[in-house]
Backbone as CSV, one residue per row, in Angstrom:
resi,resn,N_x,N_y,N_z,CA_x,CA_y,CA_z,C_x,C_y,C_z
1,UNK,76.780,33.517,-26.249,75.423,33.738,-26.761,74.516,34.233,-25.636
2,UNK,73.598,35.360,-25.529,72.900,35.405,-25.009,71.375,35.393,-25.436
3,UNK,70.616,35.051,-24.459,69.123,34.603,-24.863,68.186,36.367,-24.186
4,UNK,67.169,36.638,-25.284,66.121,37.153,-24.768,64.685,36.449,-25.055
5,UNK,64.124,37.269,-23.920,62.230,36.834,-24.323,62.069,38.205,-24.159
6,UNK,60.726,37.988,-24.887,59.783,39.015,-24.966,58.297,38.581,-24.362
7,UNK,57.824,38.993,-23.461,56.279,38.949,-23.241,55.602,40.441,-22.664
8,UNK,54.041,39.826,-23.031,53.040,40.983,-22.812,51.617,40.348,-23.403
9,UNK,50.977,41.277,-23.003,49.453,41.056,-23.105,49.487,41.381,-24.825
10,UNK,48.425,40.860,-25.624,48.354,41.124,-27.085,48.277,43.007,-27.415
11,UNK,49.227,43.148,-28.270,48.581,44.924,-28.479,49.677,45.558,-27.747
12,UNK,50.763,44.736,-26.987,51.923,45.749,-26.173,52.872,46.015,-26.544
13,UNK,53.340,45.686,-28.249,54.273,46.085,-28.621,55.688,45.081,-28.767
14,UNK,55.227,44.337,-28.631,56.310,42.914,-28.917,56.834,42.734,-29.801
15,UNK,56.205,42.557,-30.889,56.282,42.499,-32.681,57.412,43.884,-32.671
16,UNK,57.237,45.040,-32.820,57.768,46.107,-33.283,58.876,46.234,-32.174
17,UNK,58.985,46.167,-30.540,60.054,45.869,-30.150,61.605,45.034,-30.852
18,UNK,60.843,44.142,-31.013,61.552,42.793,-31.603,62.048,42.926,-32.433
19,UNK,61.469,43.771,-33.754,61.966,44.423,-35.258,62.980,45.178,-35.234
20,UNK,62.784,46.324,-33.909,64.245,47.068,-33.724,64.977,46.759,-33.198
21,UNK,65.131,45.703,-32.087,66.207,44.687,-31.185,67.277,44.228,-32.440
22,UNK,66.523,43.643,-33.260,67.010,42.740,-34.369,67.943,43.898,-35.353
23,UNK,67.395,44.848,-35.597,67.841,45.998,-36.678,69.051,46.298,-36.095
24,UNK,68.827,46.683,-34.482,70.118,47.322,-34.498,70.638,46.224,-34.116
25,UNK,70.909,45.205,-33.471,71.743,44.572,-33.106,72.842,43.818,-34.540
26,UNK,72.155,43.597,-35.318,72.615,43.489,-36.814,73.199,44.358,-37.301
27,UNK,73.007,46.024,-36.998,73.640,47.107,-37.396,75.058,47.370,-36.547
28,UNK,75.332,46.636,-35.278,76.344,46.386,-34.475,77.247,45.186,-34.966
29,UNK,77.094,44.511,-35.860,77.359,43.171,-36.355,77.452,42.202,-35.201
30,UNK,75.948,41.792,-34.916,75.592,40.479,-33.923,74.491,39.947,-34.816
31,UNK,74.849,38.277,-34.868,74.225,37.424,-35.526,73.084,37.377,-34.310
32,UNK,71.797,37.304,-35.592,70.656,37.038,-34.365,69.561,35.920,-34.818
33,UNK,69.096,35.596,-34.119,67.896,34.354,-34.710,66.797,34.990,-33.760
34,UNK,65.402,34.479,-34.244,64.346,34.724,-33.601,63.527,33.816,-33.718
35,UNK,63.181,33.042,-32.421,62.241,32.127,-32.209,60.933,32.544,-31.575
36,UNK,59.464,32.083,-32.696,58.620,32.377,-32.216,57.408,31.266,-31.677
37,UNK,57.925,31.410,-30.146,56.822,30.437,-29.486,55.885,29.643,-29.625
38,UNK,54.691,29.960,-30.224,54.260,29.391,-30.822,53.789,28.554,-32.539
39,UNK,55.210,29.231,-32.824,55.056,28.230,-34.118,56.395,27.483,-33.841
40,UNK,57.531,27.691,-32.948,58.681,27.116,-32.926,58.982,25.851,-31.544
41,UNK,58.111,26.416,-30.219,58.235,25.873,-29.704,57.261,24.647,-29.323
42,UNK,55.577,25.353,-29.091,54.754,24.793,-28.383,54.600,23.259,-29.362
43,UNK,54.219,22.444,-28.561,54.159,20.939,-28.723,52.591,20.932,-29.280
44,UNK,52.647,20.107,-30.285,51.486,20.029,-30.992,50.626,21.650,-31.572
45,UNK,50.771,21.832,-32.198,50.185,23.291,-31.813,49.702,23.670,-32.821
46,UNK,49.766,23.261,-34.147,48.487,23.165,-35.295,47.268,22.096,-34.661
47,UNK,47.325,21.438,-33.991,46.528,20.507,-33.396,45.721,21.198,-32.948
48,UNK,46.534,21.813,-31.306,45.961,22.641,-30.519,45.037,23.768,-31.020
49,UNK,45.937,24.264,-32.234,45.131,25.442,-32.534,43.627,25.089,-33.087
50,UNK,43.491,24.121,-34.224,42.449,23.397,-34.780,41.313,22.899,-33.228
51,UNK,41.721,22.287,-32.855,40.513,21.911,-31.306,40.192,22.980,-31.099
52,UNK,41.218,23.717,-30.818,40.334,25.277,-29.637,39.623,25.805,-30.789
53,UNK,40.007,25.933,-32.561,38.673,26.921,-33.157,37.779,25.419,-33.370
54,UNK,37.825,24.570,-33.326,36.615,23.230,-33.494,35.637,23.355,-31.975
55,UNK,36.069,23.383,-30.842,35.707,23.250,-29.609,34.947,24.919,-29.111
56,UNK,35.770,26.265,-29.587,35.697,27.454,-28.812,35.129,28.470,-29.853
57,UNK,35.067,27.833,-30.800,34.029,28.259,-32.569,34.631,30.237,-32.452
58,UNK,35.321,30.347,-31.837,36.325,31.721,-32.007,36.669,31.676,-33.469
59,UNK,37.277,33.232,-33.562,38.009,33.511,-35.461,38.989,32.987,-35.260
60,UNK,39.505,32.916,-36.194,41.410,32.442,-36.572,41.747,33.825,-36.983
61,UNK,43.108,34.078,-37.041,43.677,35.427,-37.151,44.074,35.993,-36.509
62,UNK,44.618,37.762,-36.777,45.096,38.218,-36.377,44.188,39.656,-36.401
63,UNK,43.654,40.314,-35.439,42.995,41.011,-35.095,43.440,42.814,-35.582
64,UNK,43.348,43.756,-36.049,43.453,44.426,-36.644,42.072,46.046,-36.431
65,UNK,42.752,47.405,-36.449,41.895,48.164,-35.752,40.807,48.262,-37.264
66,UNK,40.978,48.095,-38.268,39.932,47.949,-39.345,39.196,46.368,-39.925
67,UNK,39.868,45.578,-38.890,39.288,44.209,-38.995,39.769,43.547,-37.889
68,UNK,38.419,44.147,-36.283,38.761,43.161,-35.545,37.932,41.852,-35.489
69,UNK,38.362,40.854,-34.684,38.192,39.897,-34.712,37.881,39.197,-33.476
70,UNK,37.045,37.768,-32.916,36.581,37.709,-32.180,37.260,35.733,-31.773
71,UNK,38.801,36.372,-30.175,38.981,35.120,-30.635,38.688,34.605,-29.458
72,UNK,38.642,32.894,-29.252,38.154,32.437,-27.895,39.504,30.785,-28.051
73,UNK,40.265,31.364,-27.092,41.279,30.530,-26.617,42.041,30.762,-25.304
74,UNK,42.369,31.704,-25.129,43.017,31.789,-23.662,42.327,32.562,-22.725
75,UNK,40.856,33.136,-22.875,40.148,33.571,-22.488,39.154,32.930,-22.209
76,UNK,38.985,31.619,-22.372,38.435,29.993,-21.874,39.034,29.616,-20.716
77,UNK,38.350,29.594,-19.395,39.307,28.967,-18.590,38.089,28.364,-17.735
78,UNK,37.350,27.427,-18.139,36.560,26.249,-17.700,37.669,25.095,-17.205
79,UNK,37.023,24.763,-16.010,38.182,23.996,-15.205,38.485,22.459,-16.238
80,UNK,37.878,21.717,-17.462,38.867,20.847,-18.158,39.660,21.656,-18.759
81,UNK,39.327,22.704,-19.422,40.735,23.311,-19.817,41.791,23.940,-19.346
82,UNK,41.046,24.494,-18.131,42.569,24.682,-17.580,43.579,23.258,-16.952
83,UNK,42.513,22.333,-16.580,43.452,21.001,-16.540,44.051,20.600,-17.730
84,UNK,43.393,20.874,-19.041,44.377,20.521,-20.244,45.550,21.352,-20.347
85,UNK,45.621,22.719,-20.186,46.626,23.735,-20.088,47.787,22.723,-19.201
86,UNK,47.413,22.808,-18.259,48.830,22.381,-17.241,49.245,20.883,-17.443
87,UNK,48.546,20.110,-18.418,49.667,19.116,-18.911,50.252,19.598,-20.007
88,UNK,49.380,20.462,-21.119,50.126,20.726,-22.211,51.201,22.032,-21.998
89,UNK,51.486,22.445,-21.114,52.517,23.619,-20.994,53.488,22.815,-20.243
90,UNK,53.239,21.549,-19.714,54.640,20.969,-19.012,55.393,20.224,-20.500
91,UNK,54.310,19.919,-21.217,55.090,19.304,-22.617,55.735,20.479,-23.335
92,UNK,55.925,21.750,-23.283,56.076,22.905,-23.723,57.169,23.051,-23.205
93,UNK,57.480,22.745,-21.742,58.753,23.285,-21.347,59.904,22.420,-21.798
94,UNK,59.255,20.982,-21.789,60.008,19.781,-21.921,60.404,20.220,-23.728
95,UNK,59.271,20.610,-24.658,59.679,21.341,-25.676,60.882,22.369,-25.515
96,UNK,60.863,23.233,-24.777,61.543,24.279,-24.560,63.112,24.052,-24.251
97,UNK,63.317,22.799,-23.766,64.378,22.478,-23.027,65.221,22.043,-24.456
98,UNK,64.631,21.172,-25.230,65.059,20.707,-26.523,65.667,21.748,-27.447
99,UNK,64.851,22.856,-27.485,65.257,24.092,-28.100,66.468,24.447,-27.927
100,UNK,66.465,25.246,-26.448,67.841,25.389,-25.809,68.401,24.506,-26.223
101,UNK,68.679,23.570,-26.331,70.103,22.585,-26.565,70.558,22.838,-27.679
102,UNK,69.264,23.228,-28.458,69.781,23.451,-30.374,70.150,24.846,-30.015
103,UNK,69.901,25.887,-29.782,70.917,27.317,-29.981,71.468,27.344,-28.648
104,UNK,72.015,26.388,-27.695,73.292,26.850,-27.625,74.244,26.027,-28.218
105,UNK,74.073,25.454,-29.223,75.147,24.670,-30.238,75.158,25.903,-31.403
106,UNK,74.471,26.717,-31.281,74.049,27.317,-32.291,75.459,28.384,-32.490
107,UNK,75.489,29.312,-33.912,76.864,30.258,-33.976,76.059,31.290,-33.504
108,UNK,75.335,31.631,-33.366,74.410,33.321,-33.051,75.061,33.841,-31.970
109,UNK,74.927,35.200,-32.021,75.328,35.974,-30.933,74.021,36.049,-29.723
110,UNK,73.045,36.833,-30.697,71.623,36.539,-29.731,70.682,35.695,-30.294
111,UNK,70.114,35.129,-29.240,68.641,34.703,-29.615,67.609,35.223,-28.976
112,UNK,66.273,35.435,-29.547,65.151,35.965,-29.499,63.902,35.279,-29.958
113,UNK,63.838,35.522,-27.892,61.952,34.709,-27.980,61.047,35.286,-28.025
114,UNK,59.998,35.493,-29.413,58.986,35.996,-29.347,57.908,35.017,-28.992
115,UNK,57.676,35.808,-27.349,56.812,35.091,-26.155,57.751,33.796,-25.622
116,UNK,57.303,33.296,-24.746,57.525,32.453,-23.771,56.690,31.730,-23.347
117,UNK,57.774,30.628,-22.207,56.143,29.672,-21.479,55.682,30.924,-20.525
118,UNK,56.328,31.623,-20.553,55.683,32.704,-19.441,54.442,33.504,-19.873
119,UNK,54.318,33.786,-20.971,52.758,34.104,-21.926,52.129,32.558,-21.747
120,UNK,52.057,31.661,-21.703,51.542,30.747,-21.179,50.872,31.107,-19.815
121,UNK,51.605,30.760,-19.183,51.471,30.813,-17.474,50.483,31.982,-17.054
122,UNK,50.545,32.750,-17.886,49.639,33.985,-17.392,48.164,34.167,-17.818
123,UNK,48.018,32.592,-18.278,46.819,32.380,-18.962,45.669,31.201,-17.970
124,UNK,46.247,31.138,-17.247,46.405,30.545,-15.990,45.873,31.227,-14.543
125,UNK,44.794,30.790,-13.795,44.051,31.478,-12.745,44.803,31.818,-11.639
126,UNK,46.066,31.910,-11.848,46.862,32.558,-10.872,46.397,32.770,-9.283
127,UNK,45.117,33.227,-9.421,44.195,33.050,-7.779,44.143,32.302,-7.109
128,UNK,44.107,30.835,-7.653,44.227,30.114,-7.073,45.382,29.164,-6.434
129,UNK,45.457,28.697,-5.429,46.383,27.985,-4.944,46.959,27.020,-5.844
130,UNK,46.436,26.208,-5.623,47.171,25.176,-6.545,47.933,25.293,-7.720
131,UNK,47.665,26.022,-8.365,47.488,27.114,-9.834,48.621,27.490,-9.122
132,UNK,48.658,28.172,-8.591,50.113,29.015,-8.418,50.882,27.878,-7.495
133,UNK,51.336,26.837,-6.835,52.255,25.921,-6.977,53.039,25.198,-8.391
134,UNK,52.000,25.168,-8.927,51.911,24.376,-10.025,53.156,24.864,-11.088
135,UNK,52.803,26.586,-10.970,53.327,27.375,-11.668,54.521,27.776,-11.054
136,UNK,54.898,28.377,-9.645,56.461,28.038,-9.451,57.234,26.703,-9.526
137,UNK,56.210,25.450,-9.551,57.301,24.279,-10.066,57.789,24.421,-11.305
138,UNK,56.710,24.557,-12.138,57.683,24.792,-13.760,58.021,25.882,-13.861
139,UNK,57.924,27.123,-13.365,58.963,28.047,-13.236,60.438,27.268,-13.286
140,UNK,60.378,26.087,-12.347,61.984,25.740,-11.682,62.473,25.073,-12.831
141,UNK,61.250,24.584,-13.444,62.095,23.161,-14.515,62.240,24.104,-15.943
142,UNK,62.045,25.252,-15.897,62.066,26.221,-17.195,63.709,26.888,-17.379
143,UNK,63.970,26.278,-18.339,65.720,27.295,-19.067,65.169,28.905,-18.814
144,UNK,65.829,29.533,-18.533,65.944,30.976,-18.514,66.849,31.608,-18.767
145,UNK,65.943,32.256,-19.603,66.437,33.078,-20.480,67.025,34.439,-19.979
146,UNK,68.300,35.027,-20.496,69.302,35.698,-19.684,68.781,37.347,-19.591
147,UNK,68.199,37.580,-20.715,66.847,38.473,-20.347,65.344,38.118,-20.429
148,UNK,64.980,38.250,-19.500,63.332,38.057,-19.480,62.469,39.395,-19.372
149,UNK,61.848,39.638,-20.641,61.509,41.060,-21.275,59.818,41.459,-20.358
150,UNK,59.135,41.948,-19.935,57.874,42.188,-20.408,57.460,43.610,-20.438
151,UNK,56.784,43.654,-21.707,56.552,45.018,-22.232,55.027,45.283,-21.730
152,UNK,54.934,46.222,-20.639,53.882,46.337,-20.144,53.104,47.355,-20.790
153,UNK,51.564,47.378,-20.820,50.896,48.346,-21.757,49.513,48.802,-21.511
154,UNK,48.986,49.775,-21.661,47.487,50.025,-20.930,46.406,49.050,-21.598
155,UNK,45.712,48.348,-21.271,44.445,47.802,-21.845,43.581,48.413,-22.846
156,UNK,43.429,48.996,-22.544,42.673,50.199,-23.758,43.252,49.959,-24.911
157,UNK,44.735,50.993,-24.776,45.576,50.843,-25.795,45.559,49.868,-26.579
158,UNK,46.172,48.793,-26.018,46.241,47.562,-26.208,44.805,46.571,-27.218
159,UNK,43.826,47.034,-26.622,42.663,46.327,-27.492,42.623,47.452,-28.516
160,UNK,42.995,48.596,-28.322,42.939,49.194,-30.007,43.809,48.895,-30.884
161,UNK,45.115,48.557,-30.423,45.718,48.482,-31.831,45.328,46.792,-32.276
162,UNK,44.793,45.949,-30.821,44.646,44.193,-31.534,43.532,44.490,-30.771
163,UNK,42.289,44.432,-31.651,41.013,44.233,-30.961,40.597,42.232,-31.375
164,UNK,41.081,41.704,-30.031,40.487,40.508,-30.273,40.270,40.047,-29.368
165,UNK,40.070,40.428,-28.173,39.600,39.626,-26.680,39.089,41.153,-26.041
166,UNK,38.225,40.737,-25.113,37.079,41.317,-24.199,37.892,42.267,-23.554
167,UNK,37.897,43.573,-23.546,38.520,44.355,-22.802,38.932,43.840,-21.231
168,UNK,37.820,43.594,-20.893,38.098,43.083,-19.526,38.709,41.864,-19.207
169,UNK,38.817,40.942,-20.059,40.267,39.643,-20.201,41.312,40.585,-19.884
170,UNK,41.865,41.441,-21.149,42.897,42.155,-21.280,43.453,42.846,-20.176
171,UNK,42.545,43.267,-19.485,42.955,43.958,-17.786,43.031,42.801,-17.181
172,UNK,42.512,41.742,-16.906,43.098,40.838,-16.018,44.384,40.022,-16.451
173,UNK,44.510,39.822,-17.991,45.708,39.001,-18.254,46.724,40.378,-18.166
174,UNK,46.679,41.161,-17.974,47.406,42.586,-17.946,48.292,41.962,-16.199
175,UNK,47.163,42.248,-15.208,47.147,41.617,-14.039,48.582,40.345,-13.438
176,UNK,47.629,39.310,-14.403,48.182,38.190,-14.083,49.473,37.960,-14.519
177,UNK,50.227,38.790,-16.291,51.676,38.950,-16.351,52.125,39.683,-15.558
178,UNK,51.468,40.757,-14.841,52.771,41.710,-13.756,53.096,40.225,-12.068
179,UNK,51.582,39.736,-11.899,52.293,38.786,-11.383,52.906,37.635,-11.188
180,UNK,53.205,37.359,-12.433,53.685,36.356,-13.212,55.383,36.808,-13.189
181,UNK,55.451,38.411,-13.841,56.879,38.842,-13.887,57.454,38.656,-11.553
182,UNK,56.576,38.981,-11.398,57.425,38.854,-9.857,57.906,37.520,-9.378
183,UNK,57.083,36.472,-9.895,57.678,34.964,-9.542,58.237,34.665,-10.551
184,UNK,58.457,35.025,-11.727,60.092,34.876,-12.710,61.255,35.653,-12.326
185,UNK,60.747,36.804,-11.721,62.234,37.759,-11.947,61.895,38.095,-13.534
186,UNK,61.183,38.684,-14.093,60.985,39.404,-15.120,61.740,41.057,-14.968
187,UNK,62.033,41.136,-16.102,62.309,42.779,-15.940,61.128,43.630,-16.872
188,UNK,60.255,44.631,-16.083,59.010,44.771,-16.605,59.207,46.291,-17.066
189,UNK,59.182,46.451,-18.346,59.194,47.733,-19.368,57.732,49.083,-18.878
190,UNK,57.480,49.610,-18.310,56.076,50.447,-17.978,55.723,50.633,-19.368
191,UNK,54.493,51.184,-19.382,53.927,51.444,-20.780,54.534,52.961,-20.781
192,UNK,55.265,52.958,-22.115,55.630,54.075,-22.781,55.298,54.480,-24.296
193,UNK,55.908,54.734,-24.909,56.007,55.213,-26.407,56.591,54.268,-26.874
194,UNK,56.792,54.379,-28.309,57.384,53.532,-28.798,58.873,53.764,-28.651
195,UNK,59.223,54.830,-28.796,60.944,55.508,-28.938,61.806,55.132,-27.414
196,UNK,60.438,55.310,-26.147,61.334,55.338,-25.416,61.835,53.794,-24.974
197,UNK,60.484,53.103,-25.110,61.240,51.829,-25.066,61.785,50.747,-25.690
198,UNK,62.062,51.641,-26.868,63.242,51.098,-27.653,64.695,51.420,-26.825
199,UNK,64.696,53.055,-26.738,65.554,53.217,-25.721,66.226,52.493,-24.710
200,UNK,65.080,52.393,-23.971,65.369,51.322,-22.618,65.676,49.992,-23.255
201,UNK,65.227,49.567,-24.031,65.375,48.123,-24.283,66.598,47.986,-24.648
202,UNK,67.694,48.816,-25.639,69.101,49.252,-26.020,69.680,49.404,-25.046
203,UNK,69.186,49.695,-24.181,70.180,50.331,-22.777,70.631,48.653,-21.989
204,UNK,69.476,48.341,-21.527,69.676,46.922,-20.989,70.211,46.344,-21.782
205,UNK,70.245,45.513,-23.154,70.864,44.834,-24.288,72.420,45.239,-24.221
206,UNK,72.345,46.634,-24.370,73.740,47.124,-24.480,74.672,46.648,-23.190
207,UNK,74.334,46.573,-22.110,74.634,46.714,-20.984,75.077,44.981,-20.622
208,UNK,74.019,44.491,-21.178,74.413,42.840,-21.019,75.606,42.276,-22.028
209,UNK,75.465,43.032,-23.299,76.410,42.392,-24.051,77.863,42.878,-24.016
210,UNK,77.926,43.997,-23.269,79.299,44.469,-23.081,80.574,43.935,-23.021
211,UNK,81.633,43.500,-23.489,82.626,42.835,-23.395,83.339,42.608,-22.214
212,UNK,83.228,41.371,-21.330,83.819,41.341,-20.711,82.593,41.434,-19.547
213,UNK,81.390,41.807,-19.611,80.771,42.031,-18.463,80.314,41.076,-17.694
214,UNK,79.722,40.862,-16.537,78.817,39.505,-16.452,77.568,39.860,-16.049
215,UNK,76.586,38.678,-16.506,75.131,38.725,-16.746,74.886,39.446,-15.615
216,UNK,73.686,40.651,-16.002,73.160,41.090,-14.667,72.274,40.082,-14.077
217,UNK,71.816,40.264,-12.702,70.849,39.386,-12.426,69.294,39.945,-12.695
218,UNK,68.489,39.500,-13.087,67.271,39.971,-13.957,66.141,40.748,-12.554
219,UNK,66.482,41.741,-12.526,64.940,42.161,-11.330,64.148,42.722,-11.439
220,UNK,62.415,42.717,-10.967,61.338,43.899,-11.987,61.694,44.923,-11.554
221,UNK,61.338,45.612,-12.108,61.284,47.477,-12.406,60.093,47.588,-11.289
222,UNK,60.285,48.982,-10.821,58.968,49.133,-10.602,57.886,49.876,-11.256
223,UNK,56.815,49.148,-11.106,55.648,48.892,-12.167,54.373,49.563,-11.689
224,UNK,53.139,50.735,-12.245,52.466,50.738,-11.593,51.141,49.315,-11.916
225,UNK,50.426,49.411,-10.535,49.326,48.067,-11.101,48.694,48.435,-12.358
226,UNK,48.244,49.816,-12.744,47.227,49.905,-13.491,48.102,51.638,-13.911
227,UNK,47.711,52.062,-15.197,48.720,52.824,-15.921,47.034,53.775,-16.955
228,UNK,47.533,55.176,-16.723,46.339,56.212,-17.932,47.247,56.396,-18.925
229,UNK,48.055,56.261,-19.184,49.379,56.538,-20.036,48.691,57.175,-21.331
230,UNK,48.757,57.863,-21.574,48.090,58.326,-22.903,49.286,57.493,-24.157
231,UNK,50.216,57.224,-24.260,51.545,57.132,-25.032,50.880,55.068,-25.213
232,UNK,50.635,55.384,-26.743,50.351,53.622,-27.121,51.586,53.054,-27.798
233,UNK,52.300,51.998,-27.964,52.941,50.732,-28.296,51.776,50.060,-29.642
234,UNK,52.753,49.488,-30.118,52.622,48.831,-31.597,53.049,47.141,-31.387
235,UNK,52.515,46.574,-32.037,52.657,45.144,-32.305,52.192,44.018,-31.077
């Protein structure tokens, strides 16, 4: 069995990645499951979600270029909440660990994480010291996953196809996953089209599942910091 994740900033194409991972890999005859982070993994998390719209009076939903929406949750980072973050993402991993145990008992060929604690982590002031100890410790205590995806994408782009956080969040959580992918060992997708990085994403997949092969070891791409890419991503 092998495991993927998927991460990225909202608007980079995750969703529609994920749709064709699944298509073809099914069209190859590989059993696949798809776990999505936050309704499968995170600990408490109808809870969570209820406080942050009771506490952060943000929309609920899903943000849309003919109905955006205005949300306030990970774009809160007042120092109790980010102290609430870093107990509730260590219960997440400790979640996470539980998971793993259930698919690898599991019959699937692949499994598929839509998002990670690593979309977590990048929600997280990274600037700071402590903050970033904090975050290579549970890096260490985190299962990893045999691909670790992130689909990188221009900001712009990105708030047009999901207009629901402040452009300028979006460039910094843009930021904080590229350096987030360097202390995972992420393998980081540049912003392209949709076709091509389906492409690429087949290429690596293909390459890991090969018969007989063994796991590559996961290393970033190189990435630029900041991208004009005219070419937008979906989901």
């Amino acid at each position: 069995m092998t495991v993927f994740s998927f991460s990225g900033i909202d608007g980079a194409g995750k969703s529609t990645q994920i749709e064709e991972l699944r298509d073809y890999l099914q069209r190859t005859g590989q059993s696949v499951s798809i776990y999505t982070f936050w309704d499968d993994v995170v600990a408490f998390s109808k809870l969570r979600e209820g406080m942050s719209l009771s506490l952060f009076k943000g929309e609920k939903g899903v943000g849309s270029p003919d109905r955006p929406i205005r949300r306030r949750d990970k774009n809160v980072n007042s120092r109790f909440v980010v102290v609430s973050r870093l107990l509730l993402y260590t219960l997440d991993v400790v979640r996470l660990w539980s998971i793993s145990h259930k698919t690898s008992t599991a019959a699937d060929d692949v499994i598929i994480f839509d998002r990670y604690i690593y979309d977590e982590l990048a929600n997280l002031p990274l600037k700071r010291r402590l903050i970033r100890l904090y975050v290579r410790f549970l890096l260490r205590l985190t299962p990893k996953p045999d691909i670790a995806l992130l689909i990188d994408a221009d900001p712009e782009i990105a708030c047009t196809r999901k207009p629901e956080y402040p452009l300028e969040f979006v460039r910094r959580n843009r930021v904080a996953y590229l350096e987030l992918a360097k202390m995972a060992g992420m393998t980081i997708l540049p912003p392209a089209s949709i076709e091509e990085s389906v492409t690429a994403i087949r290429g690596i997949v293909s390459r890991s599942l090969a018969p007989g092969a063994e796991q590559p070891r996961i290393l970033p791409l190189e990435c630029p910091a900041s991208s004009n890419s005219a070419n937008g991503t979906t989901g």
